[in-house]
PyMOL CGO cylinders between C-alpha atoms (Angstrom):
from pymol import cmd
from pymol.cgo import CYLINDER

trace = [
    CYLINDER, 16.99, -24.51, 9.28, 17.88, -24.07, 5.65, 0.3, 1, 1, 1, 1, 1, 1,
    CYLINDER, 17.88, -24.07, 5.65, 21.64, -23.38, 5.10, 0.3, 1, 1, 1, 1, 1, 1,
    CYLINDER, 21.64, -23.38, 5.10, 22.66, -19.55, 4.50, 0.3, 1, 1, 1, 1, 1, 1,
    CYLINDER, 22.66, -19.55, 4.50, 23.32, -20.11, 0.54, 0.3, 1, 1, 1, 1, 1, 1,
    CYLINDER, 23.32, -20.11, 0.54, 19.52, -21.20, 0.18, 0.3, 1, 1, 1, 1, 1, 1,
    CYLINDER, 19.52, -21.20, 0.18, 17.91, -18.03, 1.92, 0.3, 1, 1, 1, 1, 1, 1,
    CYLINDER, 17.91, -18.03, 1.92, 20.43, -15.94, -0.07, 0.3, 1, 1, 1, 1, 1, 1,
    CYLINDER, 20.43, -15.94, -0.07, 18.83, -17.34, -3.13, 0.3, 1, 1, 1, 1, 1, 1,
    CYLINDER, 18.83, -17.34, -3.13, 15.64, -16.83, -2.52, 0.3, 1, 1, 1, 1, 1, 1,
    CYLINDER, 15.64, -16.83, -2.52, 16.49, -13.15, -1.40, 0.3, 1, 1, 1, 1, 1, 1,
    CYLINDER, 16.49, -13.15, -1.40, 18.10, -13.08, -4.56, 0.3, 1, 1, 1, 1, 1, 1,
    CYLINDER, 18.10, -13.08, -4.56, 15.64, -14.02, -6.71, 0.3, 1, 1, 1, 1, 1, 1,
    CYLINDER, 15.64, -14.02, -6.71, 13.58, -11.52, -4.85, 0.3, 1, 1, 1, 1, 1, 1,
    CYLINDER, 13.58, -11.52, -4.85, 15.77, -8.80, -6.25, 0.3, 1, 1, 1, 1, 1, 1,
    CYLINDER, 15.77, -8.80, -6.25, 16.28, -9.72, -9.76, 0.3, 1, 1, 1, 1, 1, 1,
    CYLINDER, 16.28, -9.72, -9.76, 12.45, -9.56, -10.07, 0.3, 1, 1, 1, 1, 1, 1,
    CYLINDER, 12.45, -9.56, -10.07, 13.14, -6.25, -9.67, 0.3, 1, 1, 1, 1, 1, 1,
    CYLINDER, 13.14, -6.25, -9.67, 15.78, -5.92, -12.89, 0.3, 1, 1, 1, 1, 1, 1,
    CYLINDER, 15.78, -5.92, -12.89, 13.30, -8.10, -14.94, 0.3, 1, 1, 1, 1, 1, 1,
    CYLINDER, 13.30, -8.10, -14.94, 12.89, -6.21, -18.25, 0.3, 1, 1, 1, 1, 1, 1,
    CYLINDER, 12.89, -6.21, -18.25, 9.75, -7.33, -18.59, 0.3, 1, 1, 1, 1, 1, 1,
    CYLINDER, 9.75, -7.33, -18.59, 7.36, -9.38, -15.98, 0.3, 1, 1, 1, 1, 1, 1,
    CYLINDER, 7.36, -9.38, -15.98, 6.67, -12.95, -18.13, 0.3, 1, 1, 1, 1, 1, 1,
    CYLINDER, 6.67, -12.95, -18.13, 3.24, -14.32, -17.63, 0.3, 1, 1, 1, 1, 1, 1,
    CYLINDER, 3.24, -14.32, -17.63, 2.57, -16.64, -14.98, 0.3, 1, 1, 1, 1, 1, 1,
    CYLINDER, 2.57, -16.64, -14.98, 2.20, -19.59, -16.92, 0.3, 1, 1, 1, 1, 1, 1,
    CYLINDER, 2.20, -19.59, -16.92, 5.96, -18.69, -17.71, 0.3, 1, 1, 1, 1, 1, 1,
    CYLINDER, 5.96, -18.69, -17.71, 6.92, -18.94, -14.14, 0.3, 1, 1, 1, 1, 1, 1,
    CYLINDER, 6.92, -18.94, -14.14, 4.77, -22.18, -13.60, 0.3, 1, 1, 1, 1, 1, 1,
    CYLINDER, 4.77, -22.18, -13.60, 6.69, -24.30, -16.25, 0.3, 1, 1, 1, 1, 1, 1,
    CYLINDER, 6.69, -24.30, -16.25, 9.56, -23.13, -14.96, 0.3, 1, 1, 1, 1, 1, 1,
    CYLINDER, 9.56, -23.13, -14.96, 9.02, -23.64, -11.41, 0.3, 1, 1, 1, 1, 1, 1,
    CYLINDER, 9.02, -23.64, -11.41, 7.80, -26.96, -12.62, 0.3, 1, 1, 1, 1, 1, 1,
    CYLINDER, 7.80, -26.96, -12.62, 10.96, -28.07, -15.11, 0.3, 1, 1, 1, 1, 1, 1,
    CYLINDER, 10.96, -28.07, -15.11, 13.44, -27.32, -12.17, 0.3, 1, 1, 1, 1, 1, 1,
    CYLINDER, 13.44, -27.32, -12.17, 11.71, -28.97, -9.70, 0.3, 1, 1, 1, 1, 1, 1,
    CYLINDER, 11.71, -28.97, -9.70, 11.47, -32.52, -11.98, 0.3, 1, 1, 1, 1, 1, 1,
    CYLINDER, 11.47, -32.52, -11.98, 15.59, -31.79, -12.41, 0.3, 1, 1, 1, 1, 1, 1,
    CYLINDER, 15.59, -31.79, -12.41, 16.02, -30.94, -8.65, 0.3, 1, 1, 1, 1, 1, 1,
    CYLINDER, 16.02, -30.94, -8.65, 14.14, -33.97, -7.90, 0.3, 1, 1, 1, 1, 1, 1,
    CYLINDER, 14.14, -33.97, -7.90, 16.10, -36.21, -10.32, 0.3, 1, 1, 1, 1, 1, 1,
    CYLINDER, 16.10, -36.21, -10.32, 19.56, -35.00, -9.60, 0.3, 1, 1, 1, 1, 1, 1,
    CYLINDER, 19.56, -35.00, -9.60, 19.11, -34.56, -5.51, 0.3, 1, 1, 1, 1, 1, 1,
    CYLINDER, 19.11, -34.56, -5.51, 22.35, -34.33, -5.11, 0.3, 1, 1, 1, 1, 1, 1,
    CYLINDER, 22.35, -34.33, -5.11, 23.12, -31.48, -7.89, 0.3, 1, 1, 1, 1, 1, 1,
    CYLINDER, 23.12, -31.48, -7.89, 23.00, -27.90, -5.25, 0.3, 1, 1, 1, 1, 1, 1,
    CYLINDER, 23.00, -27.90, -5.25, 22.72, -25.71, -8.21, 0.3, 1, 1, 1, 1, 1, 1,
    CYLINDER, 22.72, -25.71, -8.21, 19.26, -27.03, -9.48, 0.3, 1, 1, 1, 1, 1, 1,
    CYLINDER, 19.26, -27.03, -9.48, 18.08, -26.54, -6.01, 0.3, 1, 1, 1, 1, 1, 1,
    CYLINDER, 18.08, -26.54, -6.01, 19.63, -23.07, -6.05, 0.3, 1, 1, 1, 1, 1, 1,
    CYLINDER, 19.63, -23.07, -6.05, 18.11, -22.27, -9.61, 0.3, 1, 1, 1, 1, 1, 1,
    CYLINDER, 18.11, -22.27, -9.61, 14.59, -23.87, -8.28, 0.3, 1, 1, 1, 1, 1, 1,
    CYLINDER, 14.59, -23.87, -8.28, 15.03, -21.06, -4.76, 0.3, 1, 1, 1, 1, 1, 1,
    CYLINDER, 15.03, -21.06, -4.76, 16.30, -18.17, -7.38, 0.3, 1, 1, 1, 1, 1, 1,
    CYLINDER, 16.30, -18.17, -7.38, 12.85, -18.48, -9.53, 0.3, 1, 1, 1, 1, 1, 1,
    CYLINDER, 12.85, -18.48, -9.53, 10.77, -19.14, -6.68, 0.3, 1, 1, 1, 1, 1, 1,
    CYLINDER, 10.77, -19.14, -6.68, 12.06, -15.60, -5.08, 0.3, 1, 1, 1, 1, 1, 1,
    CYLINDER, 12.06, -15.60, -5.08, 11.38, -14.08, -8.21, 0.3, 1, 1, 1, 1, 1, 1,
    CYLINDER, 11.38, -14.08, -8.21, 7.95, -15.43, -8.92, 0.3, 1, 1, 1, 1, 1, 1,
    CYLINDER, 7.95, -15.43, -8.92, 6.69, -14.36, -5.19, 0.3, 1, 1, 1, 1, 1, 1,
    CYLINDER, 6.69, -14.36, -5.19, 7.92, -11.01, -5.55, 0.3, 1, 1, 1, 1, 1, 1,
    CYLINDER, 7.92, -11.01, -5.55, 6.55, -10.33, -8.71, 0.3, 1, 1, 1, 1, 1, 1,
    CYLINDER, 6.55, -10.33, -8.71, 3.23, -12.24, -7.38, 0.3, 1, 1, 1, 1, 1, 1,
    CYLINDER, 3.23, -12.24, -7.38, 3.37, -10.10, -4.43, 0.3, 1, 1, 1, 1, 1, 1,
    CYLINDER, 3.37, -10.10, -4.43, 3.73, -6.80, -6.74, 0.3, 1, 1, 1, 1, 1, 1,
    CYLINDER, 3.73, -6.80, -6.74, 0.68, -7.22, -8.66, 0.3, 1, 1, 1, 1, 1, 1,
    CYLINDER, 0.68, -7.22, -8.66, -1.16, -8.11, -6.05, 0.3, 1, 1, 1, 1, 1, 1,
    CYLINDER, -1.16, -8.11, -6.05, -0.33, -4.73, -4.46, 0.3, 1, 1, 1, 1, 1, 1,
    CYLINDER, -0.33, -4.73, -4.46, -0.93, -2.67, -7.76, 0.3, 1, 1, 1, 1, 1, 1,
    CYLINDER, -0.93, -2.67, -7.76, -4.37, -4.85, -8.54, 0.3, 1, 1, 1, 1, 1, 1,
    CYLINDER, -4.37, -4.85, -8.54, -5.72, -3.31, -4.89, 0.3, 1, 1, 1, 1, 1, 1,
    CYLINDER, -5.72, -3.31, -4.89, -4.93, 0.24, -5.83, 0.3, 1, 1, 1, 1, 1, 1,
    CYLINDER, -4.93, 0.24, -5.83, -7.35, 3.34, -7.01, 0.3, 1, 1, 1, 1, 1, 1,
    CYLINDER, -7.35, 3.34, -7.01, -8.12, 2.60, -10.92, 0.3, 1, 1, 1, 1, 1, 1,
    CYLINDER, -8.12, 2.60, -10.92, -6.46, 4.98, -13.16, 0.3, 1, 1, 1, 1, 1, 1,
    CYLINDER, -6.46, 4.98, -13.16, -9.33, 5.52, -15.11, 0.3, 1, 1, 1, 1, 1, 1,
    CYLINDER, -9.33, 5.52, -15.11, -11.38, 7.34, -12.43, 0.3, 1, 1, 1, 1, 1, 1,
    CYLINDER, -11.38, 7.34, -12.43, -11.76, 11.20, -12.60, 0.3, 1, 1, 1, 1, 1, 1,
    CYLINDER, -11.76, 11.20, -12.60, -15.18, 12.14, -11.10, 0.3, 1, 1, 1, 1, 1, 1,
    CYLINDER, -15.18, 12.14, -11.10, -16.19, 13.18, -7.09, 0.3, 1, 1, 1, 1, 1, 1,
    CYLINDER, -16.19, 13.18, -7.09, -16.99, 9.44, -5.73, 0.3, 1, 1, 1, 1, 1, 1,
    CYLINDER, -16.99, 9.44, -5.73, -19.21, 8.96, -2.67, 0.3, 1, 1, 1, 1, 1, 1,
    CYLINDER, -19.21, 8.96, -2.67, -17.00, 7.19, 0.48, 0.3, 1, 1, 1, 1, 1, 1,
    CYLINDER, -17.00, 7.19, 0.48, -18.03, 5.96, 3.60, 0.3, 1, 1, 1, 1, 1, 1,
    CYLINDER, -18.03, 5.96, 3.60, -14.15, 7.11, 5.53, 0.3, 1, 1, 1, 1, 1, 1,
    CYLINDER, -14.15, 7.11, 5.53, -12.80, 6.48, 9.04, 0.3, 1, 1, 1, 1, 1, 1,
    CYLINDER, -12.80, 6.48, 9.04, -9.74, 8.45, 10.12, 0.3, 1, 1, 1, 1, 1, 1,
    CYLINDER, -9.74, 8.45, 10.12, -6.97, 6.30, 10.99, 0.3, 1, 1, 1, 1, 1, 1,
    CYLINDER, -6.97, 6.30, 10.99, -4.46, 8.16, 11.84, 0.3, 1, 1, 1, 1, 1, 1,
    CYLINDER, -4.46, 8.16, 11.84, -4.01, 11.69, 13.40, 0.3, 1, 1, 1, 1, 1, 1,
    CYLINDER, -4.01, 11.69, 13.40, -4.33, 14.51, 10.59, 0.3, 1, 1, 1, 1, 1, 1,
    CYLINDER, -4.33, 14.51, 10.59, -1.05, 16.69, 9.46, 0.3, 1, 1, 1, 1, 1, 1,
    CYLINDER, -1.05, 16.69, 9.46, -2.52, 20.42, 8.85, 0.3, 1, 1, 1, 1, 1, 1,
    CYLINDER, -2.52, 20.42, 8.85, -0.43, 23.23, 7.26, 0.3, 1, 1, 1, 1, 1, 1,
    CYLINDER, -0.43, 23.23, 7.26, -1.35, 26.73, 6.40, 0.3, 1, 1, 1, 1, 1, 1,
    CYLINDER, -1.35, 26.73, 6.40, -2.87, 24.43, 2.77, 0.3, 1, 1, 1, 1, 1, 1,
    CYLINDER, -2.87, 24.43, 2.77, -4.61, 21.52, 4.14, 0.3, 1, 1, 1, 1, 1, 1,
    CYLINDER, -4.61, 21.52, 4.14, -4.87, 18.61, 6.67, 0.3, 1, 1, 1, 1, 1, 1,
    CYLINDER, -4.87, 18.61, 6.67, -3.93, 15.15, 5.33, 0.3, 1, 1, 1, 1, 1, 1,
    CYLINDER, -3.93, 15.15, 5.33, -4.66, 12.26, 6.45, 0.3, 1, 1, 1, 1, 1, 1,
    CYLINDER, -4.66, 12.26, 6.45, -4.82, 8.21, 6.21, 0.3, 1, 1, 1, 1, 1, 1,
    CYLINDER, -4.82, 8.21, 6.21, -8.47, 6.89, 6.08, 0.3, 1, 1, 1, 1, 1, 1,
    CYLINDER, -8.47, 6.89, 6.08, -10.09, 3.47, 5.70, 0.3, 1, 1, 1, 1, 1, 1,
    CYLINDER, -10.09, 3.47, 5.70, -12.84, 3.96, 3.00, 0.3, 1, 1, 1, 1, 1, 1,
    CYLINDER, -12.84, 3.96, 3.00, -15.16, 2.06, 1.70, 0.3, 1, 1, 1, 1, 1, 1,
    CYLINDER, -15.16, 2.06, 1.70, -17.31, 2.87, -1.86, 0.3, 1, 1, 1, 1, 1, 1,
    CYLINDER, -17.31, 2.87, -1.86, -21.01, 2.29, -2.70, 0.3, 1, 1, 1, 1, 1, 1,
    CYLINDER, -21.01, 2.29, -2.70, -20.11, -1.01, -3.97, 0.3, 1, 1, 1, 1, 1, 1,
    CYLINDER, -20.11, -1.01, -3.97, -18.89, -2.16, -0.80, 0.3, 1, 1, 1, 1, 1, 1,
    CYLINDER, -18.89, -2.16, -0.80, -15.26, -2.27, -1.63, 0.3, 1, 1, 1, 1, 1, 1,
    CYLINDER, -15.26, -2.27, -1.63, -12.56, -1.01, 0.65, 0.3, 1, 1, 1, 1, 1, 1,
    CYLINDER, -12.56, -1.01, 0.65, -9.57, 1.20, 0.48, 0.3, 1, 1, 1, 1, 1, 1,
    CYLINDER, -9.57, 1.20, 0.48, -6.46, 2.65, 1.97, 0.3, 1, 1, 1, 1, 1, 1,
    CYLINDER, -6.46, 2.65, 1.97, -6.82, 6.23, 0.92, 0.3, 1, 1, 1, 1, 1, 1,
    CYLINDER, -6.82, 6.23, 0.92, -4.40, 9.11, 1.57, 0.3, 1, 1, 1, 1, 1, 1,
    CYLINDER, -4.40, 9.11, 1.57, -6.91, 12.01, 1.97, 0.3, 1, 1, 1, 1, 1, 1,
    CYLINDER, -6.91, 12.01, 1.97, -6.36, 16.16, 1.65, 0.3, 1, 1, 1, 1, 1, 1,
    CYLINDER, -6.36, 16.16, 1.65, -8.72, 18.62, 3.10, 0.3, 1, 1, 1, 1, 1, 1,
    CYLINDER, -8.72, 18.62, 3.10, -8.09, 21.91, 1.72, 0.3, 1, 1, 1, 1, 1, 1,
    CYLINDER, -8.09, 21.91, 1.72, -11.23, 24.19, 4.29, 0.3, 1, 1, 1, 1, 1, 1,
    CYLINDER, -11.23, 24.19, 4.29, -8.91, 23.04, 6.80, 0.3, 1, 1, 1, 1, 1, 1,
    CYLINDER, -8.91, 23.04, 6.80, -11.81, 21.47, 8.91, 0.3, 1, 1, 1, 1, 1, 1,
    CYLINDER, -11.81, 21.47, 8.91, -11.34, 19.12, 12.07, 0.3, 1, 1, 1, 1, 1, 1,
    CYLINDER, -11.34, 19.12, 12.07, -10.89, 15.34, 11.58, 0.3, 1, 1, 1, 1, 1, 1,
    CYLINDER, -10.89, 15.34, 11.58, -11.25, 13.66, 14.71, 0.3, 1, 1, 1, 1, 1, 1,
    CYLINDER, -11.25, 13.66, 14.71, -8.86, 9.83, 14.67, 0.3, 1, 1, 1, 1, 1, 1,
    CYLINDER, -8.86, 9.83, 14.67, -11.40, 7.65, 14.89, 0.3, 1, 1, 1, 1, 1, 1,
    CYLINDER, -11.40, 7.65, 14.89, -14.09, 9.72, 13.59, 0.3, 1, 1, 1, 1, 1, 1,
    CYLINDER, -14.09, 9.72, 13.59, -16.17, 8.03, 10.90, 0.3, 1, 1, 1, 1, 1, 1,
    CYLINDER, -16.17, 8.03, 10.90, -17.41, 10.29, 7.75, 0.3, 1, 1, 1, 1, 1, 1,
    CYLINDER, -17.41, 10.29, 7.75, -19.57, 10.10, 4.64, 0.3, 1, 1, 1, 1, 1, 1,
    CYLINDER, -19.57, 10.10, 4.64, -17.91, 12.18, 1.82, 0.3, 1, 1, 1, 1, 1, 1,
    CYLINDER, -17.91, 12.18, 1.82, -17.42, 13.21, -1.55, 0.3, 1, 1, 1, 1, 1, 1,
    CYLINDER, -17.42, 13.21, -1.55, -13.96, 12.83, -3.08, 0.3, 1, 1, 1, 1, 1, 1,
    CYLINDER, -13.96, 12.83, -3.08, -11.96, 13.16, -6.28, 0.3, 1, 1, 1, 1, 1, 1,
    CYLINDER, -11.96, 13.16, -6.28, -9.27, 10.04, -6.31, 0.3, 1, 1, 1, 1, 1, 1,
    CYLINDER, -9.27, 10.04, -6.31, -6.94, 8.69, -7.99, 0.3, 1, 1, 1, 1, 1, 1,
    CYLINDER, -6.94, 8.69, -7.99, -4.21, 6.37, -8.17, 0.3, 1, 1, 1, 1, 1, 1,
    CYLINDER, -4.21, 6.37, -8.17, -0.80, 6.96, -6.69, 0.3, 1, 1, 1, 1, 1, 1,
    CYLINDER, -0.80, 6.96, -6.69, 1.14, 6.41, -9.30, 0.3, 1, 1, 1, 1, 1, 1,
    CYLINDER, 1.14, 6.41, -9.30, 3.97, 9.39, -10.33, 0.3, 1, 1, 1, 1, 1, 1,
    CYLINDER, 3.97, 9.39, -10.33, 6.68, 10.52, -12.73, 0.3, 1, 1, 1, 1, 1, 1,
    CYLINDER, 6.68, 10.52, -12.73, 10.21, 8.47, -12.06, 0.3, 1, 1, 1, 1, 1, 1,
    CYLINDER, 10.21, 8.47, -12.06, 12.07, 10.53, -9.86, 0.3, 1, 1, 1, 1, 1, 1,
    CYLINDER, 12.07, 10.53, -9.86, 15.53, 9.43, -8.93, 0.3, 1, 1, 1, 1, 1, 1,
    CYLINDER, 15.53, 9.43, -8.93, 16.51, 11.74, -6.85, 0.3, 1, 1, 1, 1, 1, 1,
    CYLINDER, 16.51, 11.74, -6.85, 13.61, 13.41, -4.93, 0.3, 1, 1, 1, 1, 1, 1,
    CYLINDER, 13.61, 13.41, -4.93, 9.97, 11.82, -3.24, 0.3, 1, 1, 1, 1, 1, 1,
    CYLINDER, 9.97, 11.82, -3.24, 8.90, 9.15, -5.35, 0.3, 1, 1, 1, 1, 1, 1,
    CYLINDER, 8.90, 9.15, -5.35, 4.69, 8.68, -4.31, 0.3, 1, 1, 1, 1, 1, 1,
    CYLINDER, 4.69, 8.68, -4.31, 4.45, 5.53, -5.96, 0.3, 1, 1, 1, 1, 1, 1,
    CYLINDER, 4.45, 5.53, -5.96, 7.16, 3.81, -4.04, 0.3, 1, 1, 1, 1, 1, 1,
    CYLINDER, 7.16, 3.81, -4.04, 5.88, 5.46, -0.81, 0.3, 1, 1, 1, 1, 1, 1,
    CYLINDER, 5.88, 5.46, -0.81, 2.24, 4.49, -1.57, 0.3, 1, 1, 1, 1, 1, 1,
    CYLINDER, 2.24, 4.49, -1.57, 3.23, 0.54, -1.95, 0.3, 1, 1, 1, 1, 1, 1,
    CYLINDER, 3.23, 0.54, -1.95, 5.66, 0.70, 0.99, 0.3, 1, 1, 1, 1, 1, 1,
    CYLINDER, 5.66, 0.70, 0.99, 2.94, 1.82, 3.11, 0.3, 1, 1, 1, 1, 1, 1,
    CYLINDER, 2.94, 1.82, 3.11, -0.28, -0.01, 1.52, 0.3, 1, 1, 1, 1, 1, 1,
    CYLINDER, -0.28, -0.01, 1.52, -1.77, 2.72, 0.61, 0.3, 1, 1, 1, 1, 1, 1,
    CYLINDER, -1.77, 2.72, 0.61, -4.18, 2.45, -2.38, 0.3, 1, 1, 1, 1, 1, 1,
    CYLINDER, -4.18, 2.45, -2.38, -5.00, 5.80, -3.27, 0.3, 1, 1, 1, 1, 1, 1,
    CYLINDER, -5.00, 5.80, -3.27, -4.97, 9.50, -2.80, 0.3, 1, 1, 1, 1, 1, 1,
    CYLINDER, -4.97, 9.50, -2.80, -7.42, 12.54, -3.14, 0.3, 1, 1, 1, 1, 1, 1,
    CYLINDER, -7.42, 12.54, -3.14, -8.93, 15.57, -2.03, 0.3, 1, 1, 1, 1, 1, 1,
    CYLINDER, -8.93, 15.57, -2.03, -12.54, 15.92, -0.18, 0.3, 1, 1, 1, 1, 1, 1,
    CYLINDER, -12.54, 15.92, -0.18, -15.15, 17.89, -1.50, 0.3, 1, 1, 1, 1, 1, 1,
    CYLINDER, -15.15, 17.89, -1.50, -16.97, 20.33, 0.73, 0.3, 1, 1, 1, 1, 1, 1,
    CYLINDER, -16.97, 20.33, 0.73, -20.18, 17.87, 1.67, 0.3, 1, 1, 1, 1, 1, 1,
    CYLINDER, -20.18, 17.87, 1.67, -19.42, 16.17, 4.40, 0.3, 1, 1, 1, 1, 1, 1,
    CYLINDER, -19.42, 16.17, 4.40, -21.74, 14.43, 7.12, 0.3, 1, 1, 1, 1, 1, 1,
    CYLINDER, -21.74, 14.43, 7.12, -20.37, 12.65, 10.13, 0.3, 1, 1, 1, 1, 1, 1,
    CYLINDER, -20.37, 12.65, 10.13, -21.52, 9.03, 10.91, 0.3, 1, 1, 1, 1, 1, 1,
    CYLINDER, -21.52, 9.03, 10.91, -20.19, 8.62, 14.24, 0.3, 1, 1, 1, 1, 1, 1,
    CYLINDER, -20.19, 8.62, 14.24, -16.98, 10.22, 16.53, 0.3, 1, 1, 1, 1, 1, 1,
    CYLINDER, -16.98, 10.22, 16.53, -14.85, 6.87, 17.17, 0.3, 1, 1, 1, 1, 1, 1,
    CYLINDER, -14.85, 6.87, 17.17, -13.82, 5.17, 20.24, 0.3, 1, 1, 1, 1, 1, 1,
    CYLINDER, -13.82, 5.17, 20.24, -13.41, 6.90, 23.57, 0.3, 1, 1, 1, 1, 1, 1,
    CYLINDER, -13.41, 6.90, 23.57, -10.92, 4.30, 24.36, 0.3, 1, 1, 1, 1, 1, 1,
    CYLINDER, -10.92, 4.30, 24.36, -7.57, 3.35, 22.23, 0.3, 1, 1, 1, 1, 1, 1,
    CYLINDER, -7.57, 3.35, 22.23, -4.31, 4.34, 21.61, 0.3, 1, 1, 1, 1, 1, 1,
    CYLINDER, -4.31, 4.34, 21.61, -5.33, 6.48, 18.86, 0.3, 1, 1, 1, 1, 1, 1,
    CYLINDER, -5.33, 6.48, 18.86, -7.60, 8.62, 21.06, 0.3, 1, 1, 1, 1, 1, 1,
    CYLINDER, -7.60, 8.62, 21.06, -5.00, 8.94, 23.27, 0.3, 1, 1, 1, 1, 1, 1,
    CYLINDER, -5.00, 8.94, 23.27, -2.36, 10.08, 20.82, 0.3, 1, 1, 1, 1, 1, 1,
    CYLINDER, -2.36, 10.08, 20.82, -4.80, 12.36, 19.57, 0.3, 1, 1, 1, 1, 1, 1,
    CYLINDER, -4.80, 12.36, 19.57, -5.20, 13.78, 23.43, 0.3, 1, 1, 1, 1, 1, 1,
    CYLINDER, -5.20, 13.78, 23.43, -1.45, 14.17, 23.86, 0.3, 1, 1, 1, 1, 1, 1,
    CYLINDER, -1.45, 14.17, 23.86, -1.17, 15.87, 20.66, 0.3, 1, 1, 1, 1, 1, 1,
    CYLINDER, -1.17, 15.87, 20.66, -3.86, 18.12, 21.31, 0.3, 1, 1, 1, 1, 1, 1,
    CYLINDER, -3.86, 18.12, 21.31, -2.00, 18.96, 24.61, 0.3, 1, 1, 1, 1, 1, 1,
    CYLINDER, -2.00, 18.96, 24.61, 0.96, 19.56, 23.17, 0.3, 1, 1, 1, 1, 1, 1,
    CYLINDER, 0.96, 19.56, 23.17, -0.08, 21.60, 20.38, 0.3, 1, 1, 1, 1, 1, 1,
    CYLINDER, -0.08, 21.60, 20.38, -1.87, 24.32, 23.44, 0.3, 1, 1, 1, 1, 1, 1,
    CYLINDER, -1.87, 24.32, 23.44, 1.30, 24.12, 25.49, 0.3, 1, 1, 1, 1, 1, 1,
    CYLINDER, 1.30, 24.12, 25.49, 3.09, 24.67, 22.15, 0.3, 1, 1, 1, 1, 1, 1,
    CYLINDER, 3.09, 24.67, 22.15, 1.23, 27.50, 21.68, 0.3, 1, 1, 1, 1, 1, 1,
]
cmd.load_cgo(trace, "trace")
């Protein structure tokens, strides 16, 4: 097990990529990596270098891990309706507005998504269900906001890679598993909701 001072480095390092006022490229981070590792090597007994070589490597995963997580996301440059093939994973959250809910999409060129969808005709999404649709997208990124919801944050936290609103076309592919624990969440909320009522 490593001793407690080399996880705390690496934890560190993990959140001073986050006060970096700028991300440096990863060649950057490779010669870096690279020139502490050759001192750590040389001077085994020297703690620090191994501390410095744990502080950069924090750094460089979080920051690797970050991009990775923004590269999956909705392109900003997208405005128009785009065809989806969806599934609903997740049970939908309807107000007097819309239902909302989390879907698993995948575009005409095959590639797949974590989408945050709205529905503003208020129509029934079945969990499970799986849908062919027209949506308007885009990517969940929002104004700073220090003291209120901040969507980007939120998005990343919970992998998802976009968010939109359905157009009025929609043709349903298939109605989902019988079986499950999201069918049956969906049952007890449906039960609920009449006693509720």
């Amino acid at each position: 097990m490593l001793p407690w001072r080399w996880s705390a480095a690496w934890v560190l390092g993990v959140a001073e990529s986050f006060a970096l006022p700028f991300v440096p490229p990863a060649g950057a981070w490779l010669v870096l990596g690279a020139s502490l590792a050759v001192l750590a090597f040389w001077r085994r007994r020297c703690v620090w270098l191994w501390l410095a070589l744990l502080l950069c490597a924090g750094a460089a995963y979080a920051v690797w891990h970050m991009e990775r997580q923004l590269a999956r996301q909705w392109p900003l440059v997208r405005t128009a309706p785009v065809s989806l093939t969806i599934r609903v994973v997740d049970l939908p959250q309807a107000d007097d507005r819309r239902v909302r809910f989390l879907a698993e999409a995948r575009d005409e060129q095959g590639r797949q998504w974590r989408l945050q969808l709205a529905d503003y005709q208020l129509r029934d999404w079945p969990a499970g269900s799986v849908w062919r649709v027209q949506a308007r997208l885009r990517a969940p990124v929002g104004e700073v906001n220090r003291t209120g919801f901040n969507r980007e944050a939120w998005a990343l936290r919970n992998g998802i890679d976009g968010t939109g609103t359905l157009g009025k076309a929609r043709q349903q592919l298939a109605m989902g598993d019988r079986l499950g624990l999201l069918p049956l969440r969906a049952a007890a909320a449906g039960s609920w909701q009449r006693v509720a009522a």
